[in-house]
N, C-alpha and C positions, 0 to 999 in steps of 0.2 A: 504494500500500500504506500507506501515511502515512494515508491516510482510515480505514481498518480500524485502525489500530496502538491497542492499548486494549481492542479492544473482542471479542468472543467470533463468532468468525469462521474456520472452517476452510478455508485456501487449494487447491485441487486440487494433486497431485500433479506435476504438470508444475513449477510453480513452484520445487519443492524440487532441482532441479536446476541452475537459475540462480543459487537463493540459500538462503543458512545461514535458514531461521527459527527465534524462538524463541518457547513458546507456552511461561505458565502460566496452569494452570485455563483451561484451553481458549480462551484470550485470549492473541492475538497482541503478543510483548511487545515483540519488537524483529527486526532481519533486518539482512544482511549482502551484499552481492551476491560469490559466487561469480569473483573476477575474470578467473583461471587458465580456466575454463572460458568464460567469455562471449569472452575474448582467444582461445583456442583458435577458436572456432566464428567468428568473424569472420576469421579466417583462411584460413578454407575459404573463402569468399565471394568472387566471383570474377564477370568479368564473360567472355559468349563468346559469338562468330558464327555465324551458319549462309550458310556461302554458298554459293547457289544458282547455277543458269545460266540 
């Protein structure tokens, strides 16, 4: 996101969940990562077996 920062670039929606952006004049000004939710979601993350016979 550092390559677009500056410049007039609208990020999809998805994005806006991970992280605060800030946009003036439609130019991405700066962004924040969301920590409380990226910490949540690796949380859930989990490793599991399947055992067979």
């Amino acid at each position: 996101m550092d390559k677009i920062k500056g410049r007039e670039y609208k990020l999809p929606k998805r994005y806006e969940h991970y992280f605060k952006l800030t946009y003036h004049k439609d130019k991405l000004y700066g962004y924040e990562e969301r920590e409380d939710v990226i910490e949540r979601e690796l949380q859930l993350c989990s490793y599991f077996a399947i055992v067979t016979s």
